[in-house]
C-alpha positions as CSV (number, residue, x, y, z in Angstrom):
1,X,-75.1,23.8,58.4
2,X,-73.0,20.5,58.0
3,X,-71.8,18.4,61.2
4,X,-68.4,18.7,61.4
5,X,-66.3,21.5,62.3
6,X,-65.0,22.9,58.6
7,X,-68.7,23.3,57.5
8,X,-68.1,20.3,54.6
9,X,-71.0,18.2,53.5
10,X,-74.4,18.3,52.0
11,X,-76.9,21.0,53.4
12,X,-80.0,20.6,54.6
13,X,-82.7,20.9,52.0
14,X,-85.2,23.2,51.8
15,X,-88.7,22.9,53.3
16,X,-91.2,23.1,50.6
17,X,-92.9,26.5,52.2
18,X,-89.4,27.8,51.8
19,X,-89.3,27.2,48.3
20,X,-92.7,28.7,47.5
21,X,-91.8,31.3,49.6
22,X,-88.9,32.0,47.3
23,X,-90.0,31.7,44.3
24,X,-93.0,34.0,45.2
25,X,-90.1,36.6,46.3
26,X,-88.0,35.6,42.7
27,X,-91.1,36.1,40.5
28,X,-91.8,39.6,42.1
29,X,-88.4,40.8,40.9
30,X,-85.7,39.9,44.0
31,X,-82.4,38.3,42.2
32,X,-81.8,34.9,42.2
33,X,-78.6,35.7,43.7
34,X,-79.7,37.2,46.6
35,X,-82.3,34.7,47.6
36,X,-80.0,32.3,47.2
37,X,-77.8,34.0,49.9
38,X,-80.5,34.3,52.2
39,X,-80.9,31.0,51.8
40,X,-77.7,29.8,52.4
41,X,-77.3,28.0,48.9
42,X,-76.0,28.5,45.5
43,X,-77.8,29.7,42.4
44,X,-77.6,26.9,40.6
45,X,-79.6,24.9,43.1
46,X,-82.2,27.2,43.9
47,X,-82.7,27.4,40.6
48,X,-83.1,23.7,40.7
49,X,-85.7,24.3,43.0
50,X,-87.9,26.6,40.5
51,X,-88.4,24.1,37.9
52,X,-89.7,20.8,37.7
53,X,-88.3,18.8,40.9
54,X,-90.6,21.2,43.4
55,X,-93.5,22.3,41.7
56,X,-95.8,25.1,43.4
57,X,-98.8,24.0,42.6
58,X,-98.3,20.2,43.4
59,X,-98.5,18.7,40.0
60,X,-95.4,16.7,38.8
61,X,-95.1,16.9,35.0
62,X,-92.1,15.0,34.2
63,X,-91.7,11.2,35.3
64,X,-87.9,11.8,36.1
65,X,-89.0,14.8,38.1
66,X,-92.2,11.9,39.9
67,X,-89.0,9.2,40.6
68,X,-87.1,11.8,41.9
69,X,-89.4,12.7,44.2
70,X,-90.6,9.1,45.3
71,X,-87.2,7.7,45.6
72,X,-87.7,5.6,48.4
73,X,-90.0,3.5,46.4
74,X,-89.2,0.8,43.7
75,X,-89.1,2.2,40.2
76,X,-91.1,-0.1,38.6
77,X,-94.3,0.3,41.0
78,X,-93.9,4.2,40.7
79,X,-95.2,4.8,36.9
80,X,-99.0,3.9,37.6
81,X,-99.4,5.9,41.0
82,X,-100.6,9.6,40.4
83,X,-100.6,11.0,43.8
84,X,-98.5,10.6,46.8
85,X,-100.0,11.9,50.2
86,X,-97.4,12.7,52.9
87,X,-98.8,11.7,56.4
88,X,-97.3,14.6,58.7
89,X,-97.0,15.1,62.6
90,X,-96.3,19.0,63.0
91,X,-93.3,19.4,60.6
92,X,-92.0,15.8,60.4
93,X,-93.2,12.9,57.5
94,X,-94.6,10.1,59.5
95,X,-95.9,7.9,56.4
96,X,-95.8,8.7,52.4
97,X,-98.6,6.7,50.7
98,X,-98.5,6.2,47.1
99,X,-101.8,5.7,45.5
100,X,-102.4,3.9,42.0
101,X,-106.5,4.7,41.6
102,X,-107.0,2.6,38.2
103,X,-105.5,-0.7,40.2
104,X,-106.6,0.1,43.4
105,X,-103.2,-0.1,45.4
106,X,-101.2,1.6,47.6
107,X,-97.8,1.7,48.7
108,X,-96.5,3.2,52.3
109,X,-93.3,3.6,53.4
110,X,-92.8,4.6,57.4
111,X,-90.6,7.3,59.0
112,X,-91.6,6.3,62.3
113,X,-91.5,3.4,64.6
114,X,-94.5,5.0,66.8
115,X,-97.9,3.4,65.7
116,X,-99.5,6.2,66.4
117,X,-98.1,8.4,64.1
118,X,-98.5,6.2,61.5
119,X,-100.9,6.5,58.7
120,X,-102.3,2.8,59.0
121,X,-101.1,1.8,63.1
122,X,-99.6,-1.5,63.0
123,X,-100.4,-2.2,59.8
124,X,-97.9,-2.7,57.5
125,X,-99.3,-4.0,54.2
126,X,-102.2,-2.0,54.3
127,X,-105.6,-2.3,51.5
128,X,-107.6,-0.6,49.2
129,X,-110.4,-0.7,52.4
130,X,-107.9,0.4,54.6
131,X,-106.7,3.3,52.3
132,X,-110.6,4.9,51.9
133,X,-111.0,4.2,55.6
134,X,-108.2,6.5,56.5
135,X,-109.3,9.1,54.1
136,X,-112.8,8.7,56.0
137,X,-111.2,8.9,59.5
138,X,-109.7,12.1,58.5
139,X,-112.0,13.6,56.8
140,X,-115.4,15.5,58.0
141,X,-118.3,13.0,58.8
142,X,-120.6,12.4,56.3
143,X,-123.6,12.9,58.3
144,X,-122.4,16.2,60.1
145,X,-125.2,18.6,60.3
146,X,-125.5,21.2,57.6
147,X,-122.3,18.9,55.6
148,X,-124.5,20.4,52.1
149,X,-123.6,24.0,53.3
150,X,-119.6,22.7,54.5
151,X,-119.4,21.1,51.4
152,X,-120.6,24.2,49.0
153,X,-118.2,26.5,50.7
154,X,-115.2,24.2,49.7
155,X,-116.9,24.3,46.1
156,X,-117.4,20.4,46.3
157,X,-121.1,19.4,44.7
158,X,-120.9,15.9,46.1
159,X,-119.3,14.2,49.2
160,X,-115.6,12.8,47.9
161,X,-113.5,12.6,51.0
162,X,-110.2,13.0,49.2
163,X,-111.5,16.3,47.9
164,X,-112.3,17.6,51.2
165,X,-108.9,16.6,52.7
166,X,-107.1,18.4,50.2
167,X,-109.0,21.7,51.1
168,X,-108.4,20.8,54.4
169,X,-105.1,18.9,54.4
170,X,-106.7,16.6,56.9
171,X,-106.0,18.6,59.7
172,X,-108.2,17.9,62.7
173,X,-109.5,19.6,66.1
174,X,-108.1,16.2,67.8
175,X,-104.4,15.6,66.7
176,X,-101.1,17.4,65.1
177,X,-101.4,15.5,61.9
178,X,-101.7,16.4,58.4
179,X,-101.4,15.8,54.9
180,X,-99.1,17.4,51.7
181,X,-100.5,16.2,48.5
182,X,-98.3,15.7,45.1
183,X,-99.5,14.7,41.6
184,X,-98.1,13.2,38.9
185,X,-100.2,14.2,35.7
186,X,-99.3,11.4,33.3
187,X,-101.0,12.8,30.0
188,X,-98.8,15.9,30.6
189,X,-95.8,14.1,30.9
190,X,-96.2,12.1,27.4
């Protein structure tokens, strides 16, 4: 609900589980209508929702639908990333990294001031380097004993640590954090 007393102002937005959630519920045959009142928004935007701003499966297909998503970054330096990992703590974004693979860059924006909770510490114009050693430090080590066996159950045929952190969303035995991933499929969106 809005912070004032009459109720007026923009709502909260949806959590992506939510949507999913939702749209599981639509396609099984509840009205729109209905889970829009249960959600405690109108039909137009939870339709909004359903299409290409918040897709289920991760993959952005539009570019319009990509910027919308990475508004925080500058336009121009959007177009050649294709994924975008959200650094989480719990429920709340501590870092969004946005990752162009055929240049080798990344971009991170913070949503905390706590080092910790960042994706790169005190680092604030992080590397390439620094990029595959944080998908390392998430991810399972490659010398772990019987890491042929780990990696057969998560259908991986080789070692690729951003593989393995998206069946495991980075999550860890040590800390809260963990990772969303989002793609932008570019040959889909020409």
């Amino acid at each position: 609900m809005a912070a004032n007393e009459r109720g007026a102002g923009r709502k909260k937005a949806l959590k992506r589980e939510i949507i999913e959630e939702l749209r599981t519920r639509y396609r099984n045959g509840e009205s729109m209508q209905k889970l829009a009142g249960e959600a405690g928004i109108s039909r137009q935007t939870l339709s909004s929702y359903f299409h290409d701003n918040y897709p289920m499966d991760g993959i952005y297909r539009t570019y319009s639908a990509w910027v919308k998503l990475n508004y925080e970054f500058r336009r121009n330096d959007i177009s050649e990333c294709s994924l975008r990992i959200e650094y989480l703590n719990k429920d709340k974004c501590c870092s969004v990294i946005l990752v162009d693979f055929q240049n080798e860059r990344i971009q991170v924006i913070n949503h905390t001031d706590n080092p910790i909770l960042r994706a790169f510490g005190i680092k604030v114009k992080p590397t390439w380097g620094d990029f595959n050693d944080f998908l390392e430090e998430r991810c399972i080590p490659k010398n772990r004993f019987m890491i042929r066996q780990v990696l057969k159950d998560f259908g991986i045929e080789q070692y690729d640590a951003l593989r393995i952190l998206e069946k495991t969303e980075g999550r860890t035995g040590e800390d809260d954090m963990w990772m969303r991933f989002s793609y932008f499929r570019k040959e889909e969106a020409l």
